[in-house]
N, C-alpha and C positions, 0 to 999 in steps of 0.2 A: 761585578760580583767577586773578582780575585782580589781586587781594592779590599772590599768590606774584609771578605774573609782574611786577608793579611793584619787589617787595622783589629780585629778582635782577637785573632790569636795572638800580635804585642801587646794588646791592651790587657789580656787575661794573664800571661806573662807575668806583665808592669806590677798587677794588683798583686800577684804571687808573691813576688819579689818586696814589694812594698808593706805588705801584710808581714812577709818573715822576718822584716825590721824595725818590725812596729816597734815593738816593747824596746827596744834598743835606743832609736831615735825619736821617737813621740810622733810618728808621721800622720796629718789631718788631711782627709778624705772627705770631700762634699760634693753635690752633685746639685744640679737645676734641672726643673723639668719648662725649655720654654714653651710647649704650648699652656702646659697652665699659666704660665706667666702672661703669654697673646692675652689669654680669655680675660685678664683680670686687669687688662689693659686697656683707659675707656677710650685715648686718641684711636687705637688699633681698632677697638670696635666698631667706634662709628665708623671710621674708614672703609672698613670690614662688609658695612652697613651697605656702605655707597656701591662697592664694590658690586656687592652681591644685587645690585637693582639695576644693574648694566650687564651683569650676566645674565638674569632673569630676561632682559629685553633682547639680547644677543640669541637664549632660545627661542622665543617665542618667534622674530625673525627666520629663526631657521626651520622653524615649526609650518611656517606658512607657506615658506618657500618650495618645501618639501610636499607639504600638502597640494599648492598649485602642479609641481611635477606629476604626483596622481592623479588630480584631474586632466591634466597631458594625457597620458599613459592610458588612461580610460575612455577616454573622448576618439583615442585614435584605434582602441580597440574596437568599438560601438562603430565607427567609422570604416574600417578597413578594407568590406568588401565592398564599399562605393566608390575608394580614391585608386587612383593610379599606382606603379608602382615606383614612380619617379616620388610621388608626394606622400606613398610610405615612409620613404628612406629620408625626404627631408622633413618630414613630422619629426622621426626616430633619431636623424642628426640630432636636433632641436633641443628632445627630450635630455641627448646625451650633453649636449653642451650648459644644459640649465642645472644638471646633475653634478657635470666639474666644475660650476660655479659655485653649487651650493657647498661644494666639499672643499674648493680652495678658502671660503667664506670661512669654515669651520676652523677650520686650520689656522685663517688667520686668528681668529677668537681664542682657539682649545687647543692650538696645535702645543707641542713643545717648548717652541718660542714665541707662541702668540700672545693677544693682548691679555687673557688673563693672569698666566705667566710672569710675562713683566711687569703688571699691576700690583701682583701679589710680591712680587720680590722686592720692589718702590716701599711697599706699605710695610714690609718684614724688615726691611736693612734699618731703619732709623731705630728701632726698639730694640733690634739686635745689637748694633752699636752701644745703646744705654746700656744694655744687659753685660757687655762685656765691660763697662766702666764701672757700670756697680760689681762684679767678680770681680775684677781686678781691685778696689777697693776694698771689698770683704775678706778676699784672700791675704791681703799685707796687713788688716787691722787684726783677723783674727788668728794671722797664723798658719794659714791652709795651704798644704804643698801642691795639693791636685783636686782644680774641681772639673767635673763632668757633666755636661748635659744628657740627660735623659732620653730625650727625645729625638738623638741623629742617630745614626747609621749603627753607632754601636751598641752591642744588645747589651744591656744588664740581666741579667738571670735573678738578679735580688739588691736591694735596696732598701736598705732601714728609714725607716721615717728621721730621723734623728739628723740624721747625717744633708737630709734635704734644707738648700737657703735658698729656694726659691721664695721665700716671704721674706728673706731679708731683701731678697734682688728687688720684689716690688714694693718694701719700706721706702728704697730708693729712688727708685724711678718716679714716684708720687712724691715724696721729697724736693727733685727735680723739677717736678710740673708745677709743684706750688710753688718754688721758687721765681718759674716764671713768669707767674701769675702775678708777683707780688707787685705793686706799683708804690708804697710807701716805705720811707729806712725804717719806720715804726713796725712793720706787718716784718721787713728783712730782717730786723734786731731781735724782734719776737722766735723767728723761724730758727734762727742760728742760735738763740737759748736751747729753744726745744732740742734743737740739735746736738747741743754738746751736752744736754743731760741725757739725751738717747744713747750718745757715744760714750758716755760716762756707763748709763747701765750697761750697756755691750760689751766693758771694758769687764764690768764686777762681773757677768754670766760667763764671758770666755775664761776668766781666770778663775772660777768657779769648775767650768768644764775641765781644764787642763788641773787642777789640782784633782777631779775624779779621774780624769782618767791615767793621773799617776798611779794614785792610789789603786785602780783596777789592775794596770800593768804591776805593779807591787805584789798586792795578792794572785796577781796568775802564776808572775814570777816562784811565790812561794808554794806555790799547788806544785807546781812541777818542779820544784826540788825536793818536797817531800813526797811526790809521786817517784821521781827518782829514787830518792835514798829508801822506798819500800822494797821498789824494785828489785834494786841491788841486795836487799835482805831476801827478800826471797828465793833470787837468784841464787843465791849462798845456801840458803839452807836445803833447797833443790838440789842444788850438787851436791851438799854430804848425804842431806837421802841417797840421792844414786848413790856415790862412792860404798855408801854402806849396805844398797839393794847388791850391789856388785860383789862387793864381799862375803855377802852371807850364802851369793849364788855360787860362789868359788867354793866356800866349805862346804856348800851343800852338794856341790859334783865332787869336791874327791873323796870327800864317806862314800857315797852313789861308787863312785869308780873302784876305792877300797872295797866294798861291801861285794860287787858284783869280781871283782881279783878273788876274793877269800871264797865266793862259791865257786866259782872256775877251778880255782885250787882243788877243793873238796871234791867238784864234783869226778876230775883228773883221779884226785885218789878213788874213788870209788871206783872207776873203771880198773884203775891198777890190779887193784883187789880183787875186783871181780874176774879178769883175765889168769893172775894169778891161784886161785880156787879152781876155776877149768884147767889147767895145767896140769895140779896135781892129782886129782881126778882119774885125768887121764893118763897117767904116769901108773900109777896106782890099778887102775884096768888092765893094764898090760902087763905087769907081774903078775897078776892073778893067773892071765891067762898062761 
């Protein structure tokens, strides 16, 4: 599990890295899915076929065997209060030892390393082999920096149709099979025409693909320069807005600040005033008196 989890967090990484220089370096990504490739595969199939009728015989075997142990099991229930206790326990031995036969029996069949295991790994490696001769062929004819299978350990979260050669991987492989099928230079001559006008059209769709997908990096290119160069317009005219909300909030505090000095001032004189008038008042009372 620490495997996997190390092999996807470089792999998510990789694609990071590899995506942020797409536009830059033209970098092609393709991927294969082999179990659709197995399924479209007829030597695998039948194989697959034979396979699967030795398994079927392998449960059925174990089915029975299993099924005699509860006949055991029941027989010596039905039985129990008539036998000794010596011929409980070698009945019950009996039972246990026909039971670790039956599960070593499994084991050899189902276990891990057992035979269907190995059968399937026999019947997987020769297709696998062709699979990586036809990608390693597709990758140098078309161009492709990194391809991926689908179907191991590493998880894809998304995957364009586009980007899938699994049907060029099985042009190949059946390419292959007919080739060895051929017994005349007439049927050979014929297949290898077919061939170089196939590698011929492959040639016109990849250079077809790489002139769009210039052209796409071109125009993204151009989105994001004029997405920039708005940006920076806006940004500009955002700061003189501020710079001039800023200004206009200055002159409008020191009126504010002026306005509220000149009533302080006044209001100052009016107390003067007022103080001054009881002063003389009372100045004015005391002569009288």
């Amino acid at each position: 599990m620490r495997t996997k989890g190390l092999l996807l967090i470089v792999t998510i990484g990789w694609l990071f890295f590899a995506n942020t220089v797409q536009a830059q370096k033209g970098i092609r990504i393709g991927y294969i899915d082999m179990d659709y490739i197995l399924e479209n595969v007829a030597e695998y199939n039948e194989a697959s076929a034979d396979l699967e009728k030795k398994v079927q015989k392998w449960k059925v075997e174990i089915e029975a065997e299993l099924k005699n142990v509860e006949e055991m099991r029941k027989d010596l229930n039905n039985e129990r209060v008539l036998l000794t206790k010596e011929l409980i326990e070698e009945r019950e031995e009996d039972i246990f030892f026909k039971e670790k036969e039956i599960l070593e029996y499994q084991q050899k069949r189902f276990g891990p390393n057992g035979d269907l295991f190995i059968q399937k790994r026999r019947l997987v490696q020769p297709v696998q082999d062709q699979v990586f001769v036809a990608v390693q062929e597709i990758a140098k004819n078309k161009k492709y920096d990194f391809i991926f299978d689908k179907s191991a350990d590493i998880v894809m979260l998304y995957s364009a149709d586009r980007y899938d050669i699994s049907d060029q991987v099985l042009l190949r492989l059946n390419r292959v099979a007919k080739r060895k099928q051929l017994n005349t230079k007439k049927e050979k001559k014929s297949l290898e025409r077919a061939e170089k006008r196939n590698a011929e059209q492959e040639k016109e769709i990849s250079d077809r693909e790489r002139a769009v997908q210039q052209k796409q990096s071109e125009r993204e290119r151009l989105l994001e320069e004029r997405k920039a160069q708005r940006d920076s317009i806006r940004a500009a005219k955002r700061k003189e807005f501020e710079e001039r909300r800023a200004k206009l909030l200055e002159v409008q505090k020191r009126k504010k600040d002026s306005i509220n000095a000149l009533k302080e001032q006044r209001d100052n004189l009016k107390e003067s005033g007022t103080s001054s008038d009881s002063n003389n008042e009372d100045g004015n009372g005391d002569a009288n008196n």
